[in-house]
C-alpha positions as CSV (number, residue, x, y, z in Angstrom):
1,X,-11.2,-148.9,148.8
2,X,-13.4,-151.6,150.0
3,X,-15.9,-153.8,147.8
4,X,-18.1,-154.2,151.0
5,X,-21.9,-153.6,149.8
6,X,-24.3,-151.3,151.4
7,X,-28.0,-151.7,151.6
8,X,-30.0,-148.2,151.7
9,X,-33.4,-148.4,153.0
10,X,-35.4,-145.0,152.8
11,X,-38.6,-144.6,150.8
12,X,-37.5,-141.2,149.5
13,X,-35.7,-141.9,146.3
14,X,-33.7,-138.2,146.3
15,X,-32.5,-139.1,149.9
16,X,-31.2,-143.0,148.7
17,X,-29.8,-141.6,145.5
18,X,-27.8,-139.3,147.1
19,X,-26.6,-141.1,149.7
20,X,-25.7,-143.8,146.9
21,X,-23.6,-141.5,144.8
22,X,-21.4,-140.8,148.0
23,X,-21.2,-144.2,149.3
24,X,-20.3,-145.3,145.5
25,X,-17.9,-142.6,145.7
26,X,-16.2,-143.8,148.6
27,X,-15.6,-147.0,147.4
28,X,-18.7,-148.9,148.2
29,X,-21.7,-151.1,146.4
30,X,-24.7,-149.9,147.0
31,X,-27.6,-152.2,146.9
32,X,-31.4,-150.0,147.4
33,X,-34.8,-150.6,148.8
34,X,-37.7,-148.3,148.7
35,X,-39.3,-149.5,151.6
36,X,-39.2,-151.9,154.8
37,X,-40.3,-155.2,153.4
38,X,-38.4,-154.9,150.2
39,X,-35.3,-154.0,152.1
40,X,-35.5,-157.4,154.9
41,X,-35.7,-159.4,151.4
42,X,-32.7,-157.6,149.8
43,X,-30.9,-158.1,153.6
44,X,-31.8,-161.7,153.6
45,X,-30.7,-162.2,150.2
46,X,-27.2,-160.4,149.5
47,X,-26.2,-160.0,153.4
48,X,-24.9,-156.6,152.8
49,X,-21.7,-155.2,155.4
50,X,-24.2,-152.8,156.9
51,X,-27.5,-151.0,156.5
52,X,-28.3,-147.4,156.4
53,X,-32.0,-147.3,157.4
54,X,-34.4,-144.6,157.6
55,X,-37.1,-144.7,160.4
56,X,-39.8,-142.8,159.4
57,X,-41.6,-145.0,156.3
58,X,-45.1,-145.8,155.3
59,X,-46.4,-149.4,155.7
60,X,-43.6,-150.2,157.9
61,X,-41.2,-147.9,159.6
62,X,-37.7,-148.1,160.6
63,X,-37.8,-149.3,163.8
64,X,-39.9,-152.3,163.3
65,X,-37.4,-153.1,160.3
66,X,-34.9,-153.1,162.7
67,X,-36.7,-155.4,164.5
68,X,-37.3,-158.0,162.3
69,X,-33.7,-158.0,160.9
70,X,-32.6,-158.3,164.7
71,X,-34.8,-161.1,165.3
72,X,-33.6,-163.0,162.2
73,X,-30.3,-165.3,162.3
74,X,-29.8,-164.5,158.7
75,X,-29.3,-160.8,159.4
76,X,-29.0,-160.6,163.1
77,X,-25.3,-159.4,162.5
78,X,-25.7,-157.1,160.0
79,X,-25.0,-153.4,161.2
80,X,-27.1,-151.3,160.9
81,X,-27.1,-147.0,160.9
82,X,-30.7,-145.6,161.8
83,X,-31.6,-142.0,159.7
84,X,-34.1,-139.6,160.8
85,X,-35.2,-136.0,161.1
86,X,-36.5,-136.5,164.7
87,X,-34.6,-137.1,167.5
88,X,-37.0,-138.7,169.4
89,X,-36.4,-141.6,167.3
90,X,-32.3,-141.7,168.7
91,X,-32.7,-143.7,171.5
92,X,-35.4,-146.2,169.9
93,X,-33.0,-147.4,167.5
94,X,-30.3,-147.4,169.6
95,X,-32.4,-149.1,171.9
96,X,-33.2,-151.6,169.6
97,X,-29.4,-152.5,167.8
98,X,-28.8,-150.1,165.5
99,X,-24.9,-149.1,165.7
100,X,-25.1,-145.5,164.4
101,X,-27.7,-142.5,164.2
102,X,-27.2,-139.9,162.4
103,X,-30.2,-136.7,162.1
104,X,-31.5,-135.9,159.2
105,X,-30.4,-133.9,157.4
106,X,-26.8,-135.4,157.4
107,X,-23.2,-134.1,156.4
108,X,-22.6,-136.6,153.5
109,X,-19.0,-137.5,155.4
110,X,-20.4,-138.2,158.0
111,X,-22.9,-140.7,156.3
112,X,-19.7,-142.1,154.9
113,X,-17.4,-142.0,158.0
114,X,-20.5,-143.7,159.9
115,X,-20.9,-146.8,157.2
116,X,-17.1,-147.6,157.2
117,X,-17.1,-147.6,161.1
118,X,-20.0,-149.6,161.4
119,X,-18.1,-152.3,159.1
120,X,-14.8,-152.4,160.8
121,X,-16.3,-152.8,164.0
122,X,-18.3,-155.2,162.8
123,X,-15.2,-157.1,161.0
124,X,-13.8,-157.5,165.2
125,X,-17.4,-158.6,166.7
């Protein structure tokens, strides 16, 4: 059981409740953020052991969140697991930092699995 928080990022509120209740279930503290600008504040703020990010957003998407959080020393080190239905998005955010992809939509393990491997690796950078 860890007491590492997780900051969700996906402007569909089904998708980051869900994905809440498992990674509350799992052991984690789940901090939320209904879109890209509200979720670089929450990042700066609380620092959160990873972020599971959805690319495809209005007003700002994804990848250009993953931007700014890479560019910024507060939360340049902040791992971060990229969701999306299209695959063409894959190599973009790996491309651009983020640790983990997964395809929406996602096995909730696997969500799980990919957020606690993101923050041990993380623990040894």
């Amino acid at each position: 059981m860890t007491t590492d928080a997780v900051l969700l990022i996906d402007d569909d509120h089904d998708v980051a409740f869900g994905a809440s209740l498992r990674l509350r279930a799992a052991g984690y503290e789940t901090l939320t953020a209904n879109d890209g600008h509200e979720g670089i504040d929450v990042a700066r703020k609380r620092h959160p052991a990873a972020i599971v990010l959805d690319v495809r957003m209005p007003r700002m998407n994804g990848l250009v969140v993953l931007a700014n959080l890479q560019h910024d020393q507060r939360t340049k080190d902040i791992p971060i697991v990229m969701l999306s239905a299209s695959l063409v998005d894959k190599q973009a955010a790996l491309d651009a930092g983020a640790r983990y992809f997964l395809t929406k939509p996602y096995q909730p393990s696997n969500l799980v699995m990919a957020v606690g491997k993101v923050i041990a690796e993380n623990v040894h950078v």
